[in-house]
LOVEXLO-795681 format. One record per residue: residue number from 1; residue in one letter; x, y, z of N, C-alpha, C, O, CB in turn. Coordinates in Angstrom, 1 decimal. Glycine has a CB too. Layout:
<sites>
site k->NUM, r->A, n_px->X, n_py->Y, n_pz->Z, ca_px->X, ca_py->Y, ca_pz->Z, c_px->X, c_py->Y, c_pz->Z, o_px->X, o_py->Y, o_pz->Z, cb_px->X, cb_py->Y, cb_pz->Z;
...
</sites>
This chain:
<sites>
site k->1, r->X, n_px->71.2, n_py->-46.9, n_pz->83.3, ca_px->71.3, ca_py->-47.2, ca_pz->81.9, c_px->72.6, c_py->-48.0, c_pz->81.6, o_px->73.7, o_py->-47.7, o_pz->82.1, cb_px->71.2, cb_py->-45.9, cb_pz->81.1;
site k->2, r->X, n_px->72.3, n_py->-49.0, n_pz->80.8, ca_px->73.8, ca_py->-49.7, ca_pz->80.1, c_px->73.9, c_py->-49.7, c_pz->78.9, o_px->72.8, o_py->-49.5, o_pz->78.4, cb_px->74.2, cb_py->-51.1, cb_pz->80.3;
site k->3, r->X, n_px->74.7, n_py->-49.8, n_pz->78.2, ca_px->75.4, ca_py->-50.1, ca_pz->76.8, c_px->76.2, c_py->-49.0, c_pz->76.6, o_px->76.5, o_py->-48.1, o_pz->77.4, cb_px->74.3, cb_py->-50.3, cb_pz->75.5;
site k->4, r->X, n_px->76.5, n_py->-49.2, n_pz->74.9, ca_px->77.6, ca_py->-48.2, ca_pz->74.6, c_px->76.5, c_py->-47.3, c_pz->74.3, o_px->75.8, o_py->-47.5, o_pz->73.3, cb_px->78.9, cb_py->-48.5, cb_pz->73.3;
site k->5, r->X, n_px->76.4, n_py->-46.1, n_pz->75.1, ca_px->75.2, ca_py->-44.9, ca_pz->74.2, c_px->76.5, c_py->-43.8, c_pz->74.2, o_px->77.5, o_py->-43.5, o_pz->74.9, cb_px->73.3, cb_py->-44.2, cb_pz->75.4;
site k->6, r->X, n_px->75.9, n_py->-43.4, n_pz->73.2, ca_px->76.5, ca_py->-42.0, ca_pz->72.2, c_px->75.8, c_py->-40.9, c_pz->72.9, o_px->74.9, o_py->-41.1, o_pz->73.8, cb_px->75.9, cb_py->-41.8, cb_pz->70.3;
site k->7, r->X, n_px->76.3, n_py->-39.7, n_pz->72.5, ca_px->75.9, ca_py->-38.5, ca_pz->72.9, c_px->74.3, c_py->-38.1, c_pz->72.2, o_px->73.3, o_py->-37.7, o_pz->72.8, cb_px->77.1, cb_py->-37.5, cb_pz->72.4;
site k->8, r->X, n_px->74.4, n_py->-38.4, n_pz->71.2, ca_px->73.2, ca_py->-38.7, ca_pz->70.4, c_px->72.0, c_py->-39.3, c_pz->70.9, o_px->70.9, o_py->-38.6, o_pz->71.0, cb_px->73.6, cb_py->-39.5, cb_pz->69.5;
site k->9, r->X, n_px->72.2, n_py->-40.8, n_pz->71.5, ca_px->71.6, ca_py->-42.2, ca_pz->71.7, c_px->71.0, c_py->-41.3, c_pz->73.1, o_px->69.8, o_py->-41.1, o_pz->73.1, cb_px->72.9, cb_py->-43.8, cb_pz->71.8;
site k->10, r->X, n_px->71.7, n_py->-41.0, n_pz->74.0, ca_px->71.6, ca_py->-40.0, ca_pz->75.0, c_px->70.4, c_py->-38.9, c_pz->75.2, o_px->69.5, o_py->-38.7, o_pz->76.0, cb_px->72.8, cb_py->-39.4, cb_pz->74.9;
site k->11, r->X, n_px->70.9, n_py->-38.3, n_pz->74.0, ca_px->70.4, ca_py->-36.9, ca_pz->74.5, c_px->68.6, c_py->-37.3, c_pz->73.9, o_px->67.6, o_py->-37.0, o_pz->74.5, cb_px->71.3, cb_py->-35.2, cb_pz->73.4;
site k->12, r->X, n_px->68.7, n_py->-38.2, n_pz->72.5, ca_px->67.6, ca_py->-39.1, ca_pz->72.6, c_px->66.1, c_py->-39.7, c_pz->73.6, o_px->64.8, o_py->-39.7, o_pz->73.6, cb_px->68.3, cb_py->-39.9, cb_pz->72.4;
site k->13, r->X, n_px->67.2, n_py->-40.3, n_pz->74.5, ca_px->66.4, ca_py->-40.6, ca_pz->75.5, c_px->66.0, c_py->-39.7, c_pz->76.4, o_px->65.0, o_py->-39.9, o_pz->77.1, cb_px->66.9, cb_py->-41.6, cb_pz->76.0;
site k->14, r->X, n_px->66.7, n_py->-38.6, n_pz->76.5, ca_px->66.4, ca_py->-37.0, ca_pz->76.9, c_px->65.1, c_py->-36.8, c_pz->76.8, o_px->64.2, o_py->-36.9, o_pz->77.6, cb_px->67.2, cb_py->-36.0, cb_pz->76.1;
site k->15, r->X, n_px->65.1, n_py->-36.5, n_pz->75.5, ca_px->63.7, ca_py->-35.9, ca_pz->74.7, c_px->62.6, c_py->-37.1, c_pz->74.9, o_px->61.5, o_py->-36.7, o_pz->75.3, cb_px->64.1, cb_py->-35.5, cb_pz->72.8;
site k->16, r->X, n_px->62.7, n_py->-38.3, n_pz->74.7, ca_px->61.5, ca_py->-39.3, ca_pz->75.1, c_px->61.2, c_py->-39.4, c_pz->76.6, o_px->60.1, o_py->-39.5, o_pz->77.2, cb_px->61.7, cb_py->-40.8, cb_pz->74.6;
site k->17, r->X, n_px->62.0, n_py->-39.3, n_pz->76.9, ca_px->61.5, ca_py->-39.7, ca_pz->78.7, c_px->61.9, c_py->-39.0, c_pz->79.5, o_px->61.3, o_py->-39.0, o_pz->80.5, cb_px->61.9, cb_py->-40.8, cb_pz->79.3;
site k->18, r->X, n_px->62.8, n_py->-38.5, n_pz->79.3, ca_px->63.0, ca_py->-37.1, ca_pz->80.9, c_px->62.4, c_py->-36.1, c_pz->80.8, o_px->61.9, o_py->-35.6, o_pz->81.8, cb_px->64.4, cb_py->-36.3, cb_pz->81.2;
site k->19, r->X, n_px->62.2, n_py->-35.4, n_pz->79.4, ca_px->61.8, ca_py->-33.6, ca_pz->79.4, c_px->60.0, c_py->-34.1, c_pz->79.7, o_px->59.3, o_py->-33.3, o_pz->80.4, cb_px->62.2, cb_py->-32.4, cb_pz->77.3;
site k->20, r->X, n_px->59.3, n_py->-35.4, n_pz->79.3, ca_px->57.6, ca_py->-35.2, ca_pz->79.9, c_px->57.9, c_py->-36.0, c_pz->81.2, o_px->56.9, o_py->-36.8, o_pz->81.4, cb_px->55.9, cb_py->-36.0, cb_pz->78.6;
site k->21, r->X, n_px->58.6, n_py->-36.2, n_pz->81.8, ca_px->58.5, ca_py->-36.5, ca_pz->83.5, c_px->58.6, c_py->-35.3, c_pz->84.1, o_px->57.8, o_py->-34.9, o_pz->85.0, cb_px->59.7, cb_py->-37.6, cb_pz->84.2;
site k->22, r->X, n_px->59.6, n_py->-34.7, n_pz->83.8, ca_px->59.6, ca_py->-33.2, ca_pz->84.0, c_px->58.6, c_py->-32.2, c_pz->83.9, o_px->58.2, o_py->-31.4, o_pz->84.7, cb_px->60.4, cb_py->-32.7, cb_pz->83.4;
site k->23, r->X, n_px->58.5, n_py->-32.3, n_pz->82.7, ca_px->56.9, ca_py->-31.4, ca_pz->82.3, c_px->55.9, c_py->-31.8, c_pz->83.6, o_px->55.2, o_py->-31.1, o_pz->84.3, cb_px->56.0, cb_py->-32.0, cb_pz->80.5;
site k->24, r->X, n_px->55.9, n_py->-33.0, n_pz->83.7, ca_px->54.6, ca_py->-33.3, ca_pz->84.4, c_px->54.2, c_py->-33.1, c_pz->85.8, o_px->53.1, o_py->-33.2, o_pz->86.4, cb_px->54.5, cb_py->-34.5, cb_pz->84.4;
site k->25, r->X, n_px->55.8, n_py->-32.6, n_pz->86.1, ca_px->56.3, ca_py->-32.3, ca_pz->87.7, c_px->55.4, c_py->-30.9, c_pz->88.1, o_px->55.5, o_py->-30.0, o_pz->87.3, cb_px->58.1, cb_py->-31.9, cb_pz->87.8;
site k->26, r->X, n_px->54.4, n_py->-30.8, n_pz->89.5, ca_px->53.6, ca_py->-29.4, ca_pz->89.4, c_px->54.2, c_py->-28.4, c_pz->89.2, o_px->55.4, o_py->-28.7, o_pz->89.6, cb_px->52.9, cb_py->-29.0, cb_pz->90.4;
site k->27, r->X, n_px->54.2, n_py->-27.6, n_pz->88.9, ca_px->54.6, ca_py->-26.0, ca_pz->89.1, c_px->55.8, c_py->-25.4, c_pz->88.0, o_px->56.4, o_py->-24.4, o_pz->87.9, cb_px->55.2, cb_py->-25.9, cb_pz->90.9;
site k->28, r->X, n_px->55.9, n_py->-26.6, n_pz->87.3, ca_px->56.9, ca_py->-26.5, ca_pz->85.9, c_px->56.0, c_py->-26.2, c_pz->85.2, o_px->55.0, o_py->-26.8, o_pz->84.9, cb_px->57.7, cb_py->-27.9, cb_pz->85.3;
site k->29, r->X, n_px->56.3, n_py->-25.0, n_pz->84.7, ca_px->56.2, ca_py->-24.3, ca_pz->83.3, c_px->56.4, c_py->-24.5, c_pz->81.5, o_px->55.9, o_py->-24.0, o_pz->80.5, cb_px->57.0, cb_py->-23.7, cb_pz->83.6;
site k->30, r->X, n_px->57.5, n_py->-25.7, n_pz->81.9, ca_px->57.9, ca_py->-25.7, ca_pz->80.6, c_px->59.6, c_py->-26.2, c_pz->80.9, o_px->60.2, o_py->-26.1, o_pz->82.0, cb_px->57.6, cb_py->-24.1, cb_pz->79.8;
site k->31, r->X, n_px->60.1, n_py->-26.7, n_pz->79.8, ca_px->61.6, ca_py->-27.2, ca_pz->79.9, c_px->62.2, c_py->-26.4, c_pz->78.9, o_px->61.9, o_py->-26.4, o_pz->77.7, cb_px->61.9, cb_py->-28.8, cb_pz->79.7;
site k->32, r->X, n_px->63.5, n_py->-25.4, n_pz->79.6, ca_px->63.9, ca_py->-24.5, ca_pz->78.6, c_px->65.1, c_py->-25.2, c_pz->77.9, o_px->65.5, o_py->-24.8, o_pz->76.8, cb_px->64.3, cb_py->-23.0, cb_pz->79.3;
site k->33, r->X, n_px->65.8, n_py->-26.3, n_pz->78.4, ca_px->66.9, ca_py->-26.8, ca_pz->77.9, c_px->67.0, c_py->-27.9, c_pz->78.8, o_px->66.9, o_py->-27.9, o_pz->80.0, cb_px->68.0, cb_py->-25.9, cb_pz->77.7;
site k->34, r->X, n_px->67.6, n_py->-29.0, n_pz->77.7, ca_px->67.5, ca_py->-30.5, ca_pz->77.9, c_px->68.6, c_py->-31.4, c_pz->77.2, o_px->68.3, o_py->-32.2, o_pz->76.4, cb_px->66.1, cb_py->-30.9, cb_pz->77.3;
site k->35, r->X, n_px->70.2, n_py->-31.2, n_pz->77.7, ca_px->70.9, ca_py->-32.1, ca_pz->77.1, c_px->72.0, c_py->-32.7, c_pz->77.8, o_px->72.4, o_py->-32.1, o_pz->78.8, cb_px->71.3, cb_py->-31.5, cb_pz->76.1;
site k->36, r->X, n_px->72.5, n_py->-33.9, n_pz->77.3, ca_px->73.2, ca_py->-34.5, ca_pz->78.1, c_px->75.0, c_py->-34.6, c_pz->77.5, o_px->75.2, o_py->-34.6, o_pz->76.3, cb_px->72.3, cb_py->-35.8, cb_pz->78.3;
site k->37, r->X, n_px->75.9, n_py->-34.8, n_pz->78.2, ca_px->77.0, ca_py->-34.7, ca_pz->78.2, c_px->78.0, c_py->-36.0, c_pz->78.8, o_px->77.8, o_py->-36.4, o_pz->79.9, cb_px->77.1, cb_py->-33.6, cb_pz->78.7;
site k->38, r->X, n_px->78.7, n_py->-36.4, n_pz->78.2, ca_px->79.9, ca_py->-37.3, ca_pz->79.3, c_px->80.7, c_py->-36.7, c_pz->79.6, o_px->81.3, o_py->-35.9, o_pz->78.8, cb_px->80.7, cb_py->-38.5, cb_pz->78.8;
site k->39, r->X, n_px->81.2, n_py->-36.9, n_pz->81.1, ca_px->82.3, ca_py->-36.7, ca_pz->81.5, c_px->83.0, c_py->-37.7, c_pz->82.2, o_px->82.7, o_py->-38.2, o_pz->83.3, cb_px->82.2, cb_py->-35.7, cb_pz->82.2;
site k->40, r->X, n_px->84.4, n_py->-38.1, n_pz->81.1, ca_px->85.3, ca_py->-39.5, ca_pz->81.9, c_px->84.1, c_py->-40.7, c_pz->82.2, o_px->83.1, o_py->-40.3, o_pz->81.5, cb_px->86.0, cb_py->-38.9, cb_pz->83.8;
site k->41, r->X, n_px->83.9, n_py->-41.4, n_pz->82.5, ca_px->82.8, ca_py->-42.3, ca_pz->82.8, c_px->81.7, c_py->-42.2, c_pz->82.7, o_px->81.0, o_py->-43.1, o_pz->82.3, cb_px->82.8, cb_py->-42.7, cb_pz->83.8;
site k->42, r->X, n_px->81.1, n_py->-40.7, n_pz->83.1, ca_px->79.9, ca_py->-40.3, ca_pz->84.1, c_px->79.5, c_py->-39.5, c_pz->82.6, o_px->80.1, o_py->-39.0, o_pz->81.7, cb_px->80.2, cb_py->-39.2, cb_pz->85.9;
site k->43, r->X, n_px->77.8, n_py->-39.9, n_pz->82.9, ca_px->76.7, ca_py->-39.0, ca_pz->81.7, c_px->76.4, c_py->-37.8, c_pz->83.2, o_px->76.1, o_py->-38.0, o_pz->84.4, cb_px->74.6, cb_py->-40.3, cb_pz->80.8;
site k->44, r->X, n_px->76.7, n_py->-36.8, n_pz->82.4, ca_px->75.0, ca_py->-35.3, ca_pz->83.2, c_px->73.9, c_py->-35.4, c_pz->82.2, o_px->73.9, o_py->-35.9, o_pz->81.1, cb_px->75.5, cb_py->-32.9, cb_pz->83.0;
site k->45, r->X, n_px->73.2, n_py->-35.0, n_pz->82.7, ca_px->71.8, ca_py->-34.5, ca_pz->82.4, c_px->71.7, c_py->-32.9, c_pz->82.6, o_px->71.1, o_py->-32.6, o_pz->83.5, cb_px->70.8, cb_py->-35.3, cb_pz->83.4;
site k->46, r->X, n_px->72.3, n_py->-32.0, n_pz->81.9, ca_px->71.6, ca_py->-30.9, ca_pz->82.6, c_px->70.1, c_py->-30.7, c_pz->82.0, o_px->69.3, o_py->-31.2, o_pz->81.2, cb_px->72.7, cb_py->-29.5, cb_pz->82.5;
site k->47, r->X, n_px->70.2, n_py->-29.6, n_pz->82.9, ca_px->67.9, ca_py->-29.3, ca_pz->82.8, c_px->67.8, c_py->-27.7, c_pz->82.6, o_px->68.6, o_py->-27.2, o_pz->83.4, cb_px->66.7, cb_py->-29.6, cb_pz->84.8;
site k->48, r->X, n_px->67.2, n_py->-26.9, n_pz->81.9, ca_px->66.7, ca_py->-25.3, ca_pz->82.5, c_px->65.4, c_py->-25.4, c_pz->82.6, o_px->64.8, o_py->-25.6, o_pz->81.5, cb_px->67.0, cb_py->-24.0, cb_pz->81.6;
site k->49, r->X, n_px->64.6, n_py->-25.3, n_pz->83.7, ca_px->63.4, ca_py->-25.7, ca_pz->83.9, c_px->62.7, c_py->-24.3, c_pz->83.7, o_px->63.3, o_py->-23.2, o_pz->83.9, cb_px->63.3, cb_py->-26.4, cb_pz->85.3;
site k->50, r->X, n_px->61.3, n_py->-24.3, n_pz->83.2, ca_px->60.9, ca_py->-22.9, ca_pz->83.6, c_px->59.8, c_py->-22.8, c_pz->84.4, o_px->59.0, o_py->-23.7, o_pz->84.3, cb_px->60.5, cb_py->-22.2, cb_pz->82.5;
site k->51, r->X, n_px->59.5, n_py->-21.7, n_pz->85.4, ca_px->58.5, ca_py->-21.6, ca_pz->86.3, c_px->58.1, c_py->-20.8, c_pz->86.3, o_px->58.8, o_py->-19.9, o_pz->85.9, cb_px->58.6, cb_py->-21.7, cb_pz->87.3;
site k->52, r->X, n_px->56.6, n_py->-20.2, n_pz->86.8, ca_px->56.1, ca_py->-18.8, ca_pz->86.9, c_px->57.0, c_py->-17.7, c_pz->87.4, o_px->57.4, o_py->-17.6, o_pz->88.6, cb_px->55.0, cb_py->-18.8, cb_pz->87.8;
site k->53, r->X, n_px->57.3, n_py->-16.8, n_pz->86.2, ca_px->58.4, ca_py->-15.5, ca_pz->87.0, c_px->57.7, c_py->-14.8, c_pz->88.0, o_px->58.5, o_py->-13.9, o_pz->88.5, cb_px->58.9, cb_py->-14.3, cb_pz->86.0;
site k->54, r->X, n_px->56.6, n_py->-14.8, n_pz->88.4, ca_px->56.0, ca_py->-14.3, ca_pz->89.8, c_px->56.0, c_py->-15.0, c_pz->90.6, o_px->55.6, o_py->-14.4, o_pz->91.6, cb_px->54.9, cb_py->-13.9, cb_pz->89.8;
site k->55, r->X, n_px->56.3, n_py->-16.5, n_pz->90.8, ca_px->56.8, ca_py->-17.1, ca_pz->92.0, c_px->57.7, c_py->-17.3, c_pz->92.8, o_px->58.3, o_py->-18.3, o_pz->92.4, cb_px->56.7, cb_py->-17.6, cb_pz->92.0;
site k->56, r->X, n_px->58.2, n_py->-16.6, n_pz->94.1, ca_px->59.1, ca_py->-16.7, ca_pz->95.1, c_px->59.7, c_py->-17.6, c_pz->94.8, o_px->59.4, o_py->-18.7, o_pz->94.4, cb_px->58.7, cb_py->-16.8, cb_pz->96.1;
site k->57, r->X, n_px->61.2, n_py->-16.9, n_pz->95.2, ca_px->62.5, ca_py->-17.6, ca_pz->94.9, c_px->62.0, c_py->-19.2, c_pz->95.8, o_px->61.8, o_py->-20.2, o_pz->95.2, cb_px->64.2, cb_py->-16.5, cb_pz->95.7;
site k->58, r->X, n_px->61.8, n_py->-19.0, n_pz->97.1, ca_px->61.8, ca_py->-20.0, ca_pz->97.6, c_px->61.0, c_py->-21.3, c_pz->97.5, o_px->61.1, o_py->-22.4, o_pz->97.9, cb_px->61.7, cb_py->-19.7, cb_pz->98.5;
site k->59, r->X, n_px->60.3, n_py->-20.7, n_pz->96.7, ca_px->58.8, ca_py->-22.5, ca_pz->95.9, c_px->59.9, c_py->-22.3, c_pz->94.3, o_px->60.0, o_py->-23.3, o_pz->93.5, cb_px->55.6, cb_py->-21.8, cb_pz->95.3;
site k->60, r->X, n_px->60.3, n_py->-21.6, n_pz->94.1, ca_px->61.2, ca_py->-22.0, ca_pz->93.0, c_px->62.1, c_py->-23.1, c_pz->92.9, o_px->62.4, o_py->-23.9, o_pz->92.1, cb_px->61.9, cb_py->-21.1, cb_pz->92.8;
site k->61, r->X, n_px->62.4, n_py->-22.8, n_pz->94.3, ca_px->63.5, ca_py->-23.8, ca_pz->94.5, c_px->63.2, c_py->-25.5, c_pz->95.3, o_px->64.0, o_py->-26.4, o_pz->95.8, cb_px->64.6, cb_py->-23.0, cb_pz->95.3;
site k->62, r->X, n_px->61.8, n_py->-25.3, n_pz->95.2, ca_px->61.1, ca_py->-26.5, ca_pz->95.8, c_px->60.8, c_py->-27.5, c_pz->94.3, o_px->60.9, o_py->-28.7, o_pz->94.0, cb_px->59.4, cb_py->-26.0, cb_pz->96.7;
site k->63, r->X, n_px->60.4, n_py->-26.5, n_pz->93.7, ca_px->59.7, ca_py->-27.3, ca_pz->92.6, c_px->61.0, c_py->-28.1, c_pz->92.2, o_px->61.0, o_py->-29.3, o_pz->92.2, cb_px->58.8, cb_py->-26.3, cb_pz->91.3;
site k->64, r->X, n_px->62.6, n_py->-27.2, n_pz->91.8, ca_px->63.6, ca_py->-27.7, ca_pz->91.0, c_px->63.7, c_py->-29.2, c_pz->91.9, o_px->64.0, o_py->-30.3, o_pz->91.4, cb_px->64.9, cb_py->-26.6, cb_pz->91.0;
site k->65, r->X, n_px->63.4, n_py->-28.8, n_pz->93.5, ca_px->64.3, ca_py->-30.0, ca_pz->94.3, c_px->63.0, c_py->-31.5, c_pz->93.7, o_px->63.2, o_py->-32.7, o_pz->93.5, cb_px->64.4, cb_py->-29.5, cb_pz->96.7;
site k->66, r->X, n_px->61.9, n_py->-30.9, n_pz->93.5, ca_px->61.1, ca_py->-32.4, ca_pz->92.9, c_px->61.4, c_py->-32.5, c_pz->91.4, o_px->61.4, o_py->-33.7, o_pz->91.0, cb_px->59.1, cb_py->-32.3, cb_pz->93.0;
site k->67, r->X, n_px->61.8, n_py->-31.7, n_pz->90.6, ca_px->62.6, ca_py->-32.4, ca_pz->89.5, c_px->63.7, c_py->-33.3, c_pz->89.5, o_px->63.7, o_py->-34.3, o_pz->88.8, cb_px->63.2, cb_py->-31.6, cb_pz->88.9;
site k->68, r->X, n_px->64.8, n_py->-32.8, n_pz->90.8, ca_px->65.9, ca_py->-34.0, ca_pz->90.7, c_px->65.0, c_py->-34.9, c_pz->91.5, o_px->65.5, o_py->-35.9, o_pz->91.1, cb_px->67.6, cb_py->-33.9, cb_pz->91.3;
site k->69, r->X, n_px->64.0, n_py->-35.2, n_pz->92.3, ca_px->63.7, ca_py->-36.3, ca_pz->92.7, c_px->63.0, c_py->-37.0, c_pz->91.5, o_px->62.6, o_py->-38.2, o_pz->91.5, cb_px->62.9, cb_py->-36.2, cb_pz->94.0;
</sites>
């Protein structure tokens, strides 16, 4: 991404296009939290993803690793 974006302008593009790429990801549940931050140069993205609470820690942590992909 380029230009001058705001925290706003940001968290914006959050809600249109990252939280339903995410949604769409299998085994996601739902997106519990979705906002973004600058630090010094650098935007985060953080995520709280939600997943079946009866599914093993270990596909828990499969599904998160196809979110950051």
């Amino acid at each position: 991404m380029y230009g001058p974006y705001t925290a706003g302008t940001l968290q914006d593009l959050v809600e249109r296009q990252v939280k339903p790429r995410i949604n769409a990801v299998p085994g996601v549940a739902g997106v519990d939290k979705a906002f973004a931050r600058k630090t010094g140069f650098t935007w985060h993205v953080d995520i709280h993803v939600e997943v079946d609470p009866a599914m093993p820690v270990a596909a828990s942590h499969e599904i998160a690793g196809a979110v950051r992909r």
